[in-house]
Chimera marker file (.cmm) of the C-alpha trace (Angstrom):
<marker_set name="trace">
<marker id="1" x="38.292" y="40.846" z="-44.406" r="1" g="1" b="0" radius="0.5"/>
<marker id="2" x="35.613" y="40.946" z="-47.280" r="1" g="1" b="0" radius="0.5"/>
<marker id="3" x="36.984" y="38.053" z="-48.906" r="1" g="1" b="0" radius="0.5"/>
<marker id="4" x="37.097" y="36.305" z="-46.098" r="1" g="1" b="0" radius="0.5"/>
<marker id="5" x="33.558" y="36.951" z="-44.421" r="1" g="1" b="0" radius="0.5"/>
<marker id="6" x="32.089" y="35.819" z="-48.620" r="1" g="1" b="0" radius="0.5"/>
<marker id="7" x="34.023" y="32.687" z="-48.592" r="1" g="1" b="0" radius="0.5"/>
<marker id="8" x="32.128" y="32.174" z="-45.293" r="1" g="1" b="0" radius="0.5"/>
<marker id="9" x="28.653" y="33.140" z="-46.350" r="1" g="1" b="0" radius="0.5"/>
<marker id="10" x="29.071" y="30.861" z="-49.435" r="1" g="1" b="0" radius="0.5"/>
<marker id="11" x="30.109" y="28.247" z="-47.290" r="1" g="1" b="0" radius="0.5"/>
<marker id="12" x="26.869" y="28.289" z="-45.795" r="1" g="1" b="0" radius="0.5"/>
<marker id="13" x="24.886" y="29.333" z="-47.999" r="1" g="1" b="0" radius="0.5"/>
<marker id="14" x="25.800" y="26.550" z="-50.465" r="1" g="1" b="0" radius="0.5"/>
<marker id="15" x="24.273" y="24.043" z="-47.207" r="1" g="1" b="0" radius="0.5"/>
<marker id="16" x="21.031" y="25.853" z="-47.341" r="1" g="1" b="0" radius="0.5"/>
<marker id="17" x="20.991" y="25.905" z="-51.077" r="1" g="1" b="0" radius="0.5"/>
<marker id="18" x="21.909" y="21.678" z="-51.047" r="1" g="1" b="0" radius="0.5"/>
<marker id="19" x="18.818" y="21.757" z="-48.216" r="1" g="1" b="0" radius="0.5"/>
<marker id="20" x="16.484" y="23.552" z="-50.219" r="1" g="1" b="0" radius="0.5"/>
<marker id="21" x="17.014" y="22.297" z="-53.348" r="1" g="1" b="0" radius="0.5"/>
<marker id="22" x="16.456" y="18.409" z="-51.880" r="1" g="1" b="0" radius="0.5"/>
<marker id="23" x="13.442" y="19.996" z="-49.794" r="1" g="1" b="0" radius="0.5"/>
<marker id="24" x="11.792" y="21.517" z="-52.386" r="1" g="1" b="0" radius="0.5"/>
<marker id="25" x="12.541" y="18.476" z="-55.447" r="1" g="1" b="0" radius="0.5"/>
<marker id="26" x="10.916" y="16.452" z="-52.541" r="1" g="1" b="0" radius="0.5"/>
<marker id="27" x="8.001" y="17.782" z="-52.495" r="1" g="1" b="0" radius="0.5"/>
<marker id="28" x="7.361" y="18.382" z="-56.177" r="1" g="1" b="0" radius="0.5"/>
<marker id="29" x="8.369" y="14.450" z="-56.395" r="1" g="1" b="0" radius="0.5"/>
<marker id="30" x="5.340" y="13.751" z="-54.071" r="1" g="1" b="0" radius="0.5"/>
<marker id="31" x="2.368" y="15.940" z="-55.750" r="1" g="1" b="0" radius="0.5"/>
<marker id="32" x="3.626" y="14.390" z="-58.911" r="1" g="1" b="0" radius="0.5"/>
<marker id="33" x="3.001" y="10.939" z="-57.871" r="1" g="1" b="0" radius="0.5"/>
<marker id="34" x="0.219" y="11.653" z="-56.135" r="1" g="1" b="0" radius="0.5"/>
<marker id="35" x="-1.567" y="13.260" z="-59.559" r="1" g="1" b="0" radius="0.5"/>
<marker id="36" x="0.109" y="9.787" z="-61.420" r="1" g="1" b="0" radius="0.5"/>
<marker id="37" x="-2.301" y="7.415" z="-58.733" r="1" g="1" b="0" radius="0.5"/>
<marker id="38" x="-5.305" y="10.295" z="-58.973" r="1" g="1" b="0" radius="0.5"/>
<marker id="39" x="-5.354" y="10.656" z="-62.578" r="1" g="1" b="0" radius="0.5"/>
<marker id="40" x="-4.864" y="6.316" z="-63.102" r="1" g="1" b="0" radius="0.5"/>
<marker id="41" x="-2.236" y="6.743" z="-65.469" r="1" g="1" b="0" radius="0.5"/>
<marker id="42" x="-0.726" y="3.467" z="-67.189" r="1" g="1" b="0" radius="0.5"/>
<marker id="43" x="2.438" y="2.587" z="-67.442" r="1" g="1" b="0" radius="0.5"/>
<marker id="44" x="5.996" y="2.974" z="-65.241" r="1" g="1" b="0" radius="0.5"/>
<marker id="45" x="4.787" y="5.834" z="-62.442" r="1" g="1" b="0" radius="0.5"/>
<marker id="46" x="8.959" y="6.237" z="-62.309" r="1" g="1" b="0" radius="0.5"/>
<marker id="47" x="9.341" y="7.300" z="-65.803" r="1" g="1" b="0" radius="0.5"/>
<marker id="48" x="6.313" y="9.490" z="-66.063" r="1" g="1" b="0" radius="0.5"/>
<marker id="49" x="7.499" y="11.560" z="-62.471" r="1" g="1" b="0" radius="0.5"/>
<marker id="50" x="10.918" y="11.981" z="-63.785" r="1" g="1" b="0" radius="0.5"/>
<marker id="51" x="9.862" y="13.600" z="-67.205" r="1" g="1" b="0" radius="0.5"/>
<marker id="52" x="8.043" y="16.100" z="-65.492" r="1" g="1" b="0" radius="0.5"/>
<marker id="53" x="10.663" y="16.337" z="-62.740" r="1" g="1" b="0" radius="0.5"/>
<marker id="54" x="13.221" y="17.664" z="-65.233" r="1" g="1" b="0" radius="0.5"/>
<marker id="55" x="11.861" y="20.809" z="-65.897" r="1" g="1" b="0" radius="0.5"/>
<marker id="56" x="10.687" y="21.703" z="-62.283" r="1" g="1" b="0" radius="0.5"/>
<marker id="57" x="14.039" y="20.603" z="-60.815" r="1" g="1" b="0" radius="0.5"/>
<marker id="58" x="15.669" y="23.209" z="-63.131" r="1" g="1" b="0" radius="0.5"/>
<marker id="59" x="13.066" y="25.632" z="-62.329" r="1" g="1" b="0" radius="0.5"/>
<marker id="60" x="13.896" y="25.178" z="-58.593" r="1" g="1" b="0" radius="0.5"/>
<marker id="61" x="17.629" y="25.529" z="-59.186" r="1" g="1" b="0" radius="0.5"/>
<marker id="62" x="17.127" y="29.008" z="-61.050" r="1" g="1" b="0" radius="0.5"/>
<marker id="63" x="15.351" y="30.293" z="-58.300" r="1" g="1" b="0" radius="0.5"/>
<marker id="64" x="17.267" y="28.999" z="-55.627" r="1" g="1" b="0" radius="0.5"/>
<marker id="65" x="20.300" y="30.390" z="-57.124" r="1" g="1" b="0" radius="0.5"/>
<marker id="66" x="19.101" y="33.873" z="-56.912" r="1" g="1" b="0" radius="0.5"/>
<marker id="67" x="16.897" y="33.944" z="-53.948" r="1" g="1" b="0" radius="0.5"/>
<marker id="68" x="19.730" y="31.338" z="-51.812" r="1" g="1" b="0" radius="0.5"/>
<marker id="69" x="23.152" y="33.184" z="-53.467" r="1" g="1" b="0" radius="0.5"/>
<marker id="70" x="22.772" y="36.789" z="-54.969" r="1" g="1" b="0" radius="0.5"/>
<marker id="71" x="20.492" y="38.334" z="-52.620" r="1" g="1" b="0" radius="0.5"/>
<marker id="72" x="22.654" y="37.324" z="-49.800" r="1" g="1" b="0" radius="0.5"/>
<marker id="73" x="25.758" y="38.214" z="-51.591" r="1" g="1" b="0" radius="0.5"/>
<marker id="74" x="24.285" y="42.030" z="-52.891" r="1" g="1" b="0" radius="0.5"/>
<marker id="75" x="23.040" y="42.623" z="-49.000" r="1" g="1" b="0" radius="0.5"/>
<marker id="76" x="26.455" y="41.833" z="-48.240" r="1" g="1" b="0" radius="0.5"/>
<marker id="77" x="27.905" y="43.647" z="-50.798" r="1" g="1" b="0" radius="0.5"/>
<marker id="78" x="25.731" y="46.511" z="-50.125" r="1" g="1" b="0" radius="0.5"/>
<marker id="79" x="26.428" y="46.410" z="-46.300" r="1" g="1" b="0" radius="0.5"/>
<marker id="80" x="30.040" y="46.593" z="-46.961" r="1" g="1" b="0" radius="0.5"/>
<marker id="81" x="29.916" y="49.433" z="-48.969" r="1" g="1" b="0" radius="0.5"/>
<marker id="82" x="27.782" y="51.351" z="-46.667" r="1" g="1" b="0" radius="0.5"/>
<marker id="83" x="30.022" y="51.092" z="-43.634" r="1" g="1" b="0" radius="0.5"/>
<marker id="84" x="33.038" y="52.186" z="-46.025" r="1" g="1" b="0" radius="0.5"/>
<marker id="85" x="31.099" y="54.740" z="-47.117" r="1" g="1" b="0" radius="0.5"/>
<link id1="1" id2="2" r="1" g="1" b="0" radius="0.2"/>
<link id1="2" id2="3" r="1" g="1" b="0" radius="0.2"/>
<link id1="3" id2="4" r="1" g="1" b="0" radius="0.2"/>
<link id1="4" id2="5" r="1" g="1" b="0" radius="0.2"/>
<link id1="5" id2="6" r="1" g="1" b="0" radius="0.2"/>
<link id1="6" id2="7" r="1" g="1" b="0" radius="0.2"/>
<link id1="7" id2="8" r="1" g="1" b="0" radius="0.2"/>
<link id1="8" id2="9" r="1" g="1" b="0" radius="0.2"/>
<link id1="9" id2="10" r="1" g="1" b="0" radius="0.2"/>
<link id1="10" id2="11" r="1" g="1" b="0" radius="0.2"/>
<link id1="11" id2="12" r="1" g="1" b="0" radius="0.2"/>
<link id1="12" id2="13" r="1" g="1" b="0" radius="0.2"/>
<link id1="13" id2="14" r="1" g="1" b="0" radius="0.2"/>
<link id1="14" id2="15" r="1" g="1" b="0" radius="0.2"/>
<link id1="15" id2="16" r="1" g="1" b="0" radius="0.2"/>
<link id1="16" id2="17" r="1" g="1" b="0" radius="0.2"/>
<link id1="17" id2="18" r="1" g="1" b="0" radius="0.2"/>
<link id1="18" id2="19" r="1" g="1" b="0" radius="0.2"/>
<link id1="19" id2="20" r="1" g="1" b="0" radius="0.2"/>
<link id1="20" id2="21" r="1" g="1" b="0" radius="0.2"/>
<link id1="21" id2="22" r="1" g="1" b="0" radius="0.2"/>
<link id1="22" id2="23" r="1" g="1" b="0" radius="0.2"/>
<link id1="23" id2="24" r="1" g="1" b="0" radius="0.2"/>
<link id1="24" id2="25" r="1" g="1" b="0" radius="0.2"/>
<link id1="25" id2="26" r="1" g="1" b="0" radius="0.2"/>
<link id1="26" id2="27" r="1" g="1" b="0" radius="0.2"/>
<link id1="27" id2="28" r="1" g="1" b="0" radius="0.2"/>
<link id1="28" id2="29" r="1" g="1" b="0" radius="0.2"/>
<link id1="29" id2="30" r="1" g="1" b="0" radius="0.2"/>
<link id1="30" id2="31" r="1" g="1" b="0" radius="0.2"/>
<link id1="31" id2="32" r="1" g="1" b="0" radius="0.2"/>
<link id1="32" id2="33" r="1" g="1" b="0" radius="0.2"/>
<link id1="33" id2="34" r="1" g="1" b="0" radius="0.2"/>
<link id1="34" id2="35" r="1" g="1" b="0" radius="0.2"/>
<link id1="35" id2="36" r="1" g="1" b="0" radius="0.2"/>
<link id1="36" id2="37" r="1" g="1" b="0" radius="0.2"/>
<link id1="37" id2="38" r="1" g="1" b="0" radius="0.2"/>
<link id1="38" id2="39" r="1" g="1" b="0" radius="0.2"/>
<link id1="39" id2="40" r="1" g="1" b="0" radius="0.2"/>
<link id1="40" id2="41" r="1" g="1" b="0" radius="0.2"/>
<link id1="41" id2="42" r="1" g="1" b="0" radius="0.2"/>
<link id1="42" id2="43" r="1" g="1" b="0" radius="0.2"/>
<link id1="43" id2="44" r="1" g="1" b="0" radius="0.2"/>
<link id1="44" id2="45" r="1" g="1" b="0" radius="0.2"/>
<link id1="45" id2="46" r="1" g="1" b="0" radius="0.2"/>
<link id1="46" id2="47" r="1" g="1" b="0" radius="0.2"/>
<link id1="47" id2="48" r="1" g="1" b="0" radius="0.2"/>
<link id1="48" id2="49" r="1" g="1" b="0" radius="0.2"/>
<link id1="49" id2="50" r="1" g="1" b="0" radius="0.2"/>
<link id1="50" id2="51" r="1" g="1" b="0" radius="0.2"/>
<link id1="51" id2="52" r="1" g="1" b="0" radius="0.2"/>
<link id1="52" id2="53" r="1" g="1" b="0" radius="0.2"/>
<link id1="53" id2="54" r="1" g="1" b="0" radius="0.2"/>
<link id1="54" id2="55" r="1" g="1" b="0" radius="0.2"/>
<link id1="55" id2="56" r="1" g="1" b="0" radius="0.2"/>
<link id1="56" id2="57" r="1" g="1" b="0" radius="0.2"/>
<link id1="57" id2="58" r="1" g="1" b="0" radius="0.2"/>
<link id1="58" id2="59" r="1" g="1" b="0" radius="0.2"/>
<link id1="59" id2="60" r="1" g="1" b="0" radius="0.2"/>
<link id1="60" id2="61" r="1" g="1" b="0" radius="0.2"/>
<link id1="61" id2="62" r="1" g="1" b="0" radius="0.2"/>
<link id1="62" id2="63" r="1" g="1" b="0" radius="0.2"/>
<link id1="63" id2="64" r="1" g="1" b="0" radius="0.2"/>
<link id1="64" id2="65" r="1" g="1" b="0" radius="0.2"/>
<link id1="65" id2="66" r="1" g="1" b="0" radius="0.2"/>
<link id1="66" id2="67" r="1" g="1" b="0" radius="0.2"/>
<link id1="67" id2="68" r="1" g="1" b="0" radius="0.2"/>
<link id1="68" id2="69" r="1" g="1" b="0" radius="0.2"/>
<link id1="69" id2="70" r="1" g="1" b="0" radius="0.2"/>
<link id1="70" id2="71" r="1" g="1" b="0" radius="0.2"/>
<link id1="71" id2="72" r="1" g="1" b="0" radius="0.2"/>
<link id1="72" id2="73" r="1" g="1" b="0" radius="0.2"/>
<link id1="73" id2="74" r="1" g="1" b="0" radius="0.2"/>
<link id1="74" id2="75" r="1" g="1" b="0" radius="0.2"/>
<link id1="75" id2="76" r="1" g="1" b="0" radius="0.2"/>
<link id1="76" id2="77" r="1" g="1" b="0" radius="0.2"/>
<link id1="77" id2="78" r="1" g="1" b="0" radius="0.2"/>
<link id1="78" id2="79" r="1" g="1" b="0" radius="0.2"/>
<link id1="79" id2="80" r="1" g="1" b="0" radius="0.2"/>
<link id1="80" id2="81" r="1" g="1" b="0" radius="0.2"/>
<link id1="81" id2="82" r="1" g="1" b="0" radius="0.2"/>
<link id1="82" id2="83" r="1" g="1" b="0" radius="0.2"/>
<link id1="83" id2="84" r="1" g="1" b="0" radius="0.2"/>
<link id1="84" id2="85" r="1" g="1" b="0" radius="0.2"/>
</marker_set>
């Protein structure tokens, strides 16, 4: 029943991690390019976003990870082991 009911819950939340992550990269995409055209940078606006993309994409990831997939999963967890109990 557990195992089932977590291969679920992953299931779904591995949509809204996809959705978040995307949502999220988004919109760090678009304040970077907007401070490339406010700040008159030369040279390629697509090389300058995606060096400073990197590091905020993988920021994003970590916390998505734990806010999207371990919370979730230690409620669950929790839950369970409370009704057991």
């Amino acid at each position: 029943m557990f195992g089932r009911m977590a291969l679920l819950l992953l299931i779904g939340l591995t949509v809204v991690y996809v959705c978040l992550f995307f949502y999220f990269r988004s919109g760090a995409k678009m304040r970077l390019e907007e401070d490339w055209v406010m700040e008159g940078r030369p040279g390629d606006r697509d090389d300058w976003v995606g060096d400073r993309l990197a590091p905020r994409a993988r920021r994003i990831r970590n916390w998505l990870v734990v806010l999207v997939y371990l919370v979730p999963m230690a409620g669950l967890s929790v839950f369970v082991w409370i009704t057991n109990g």
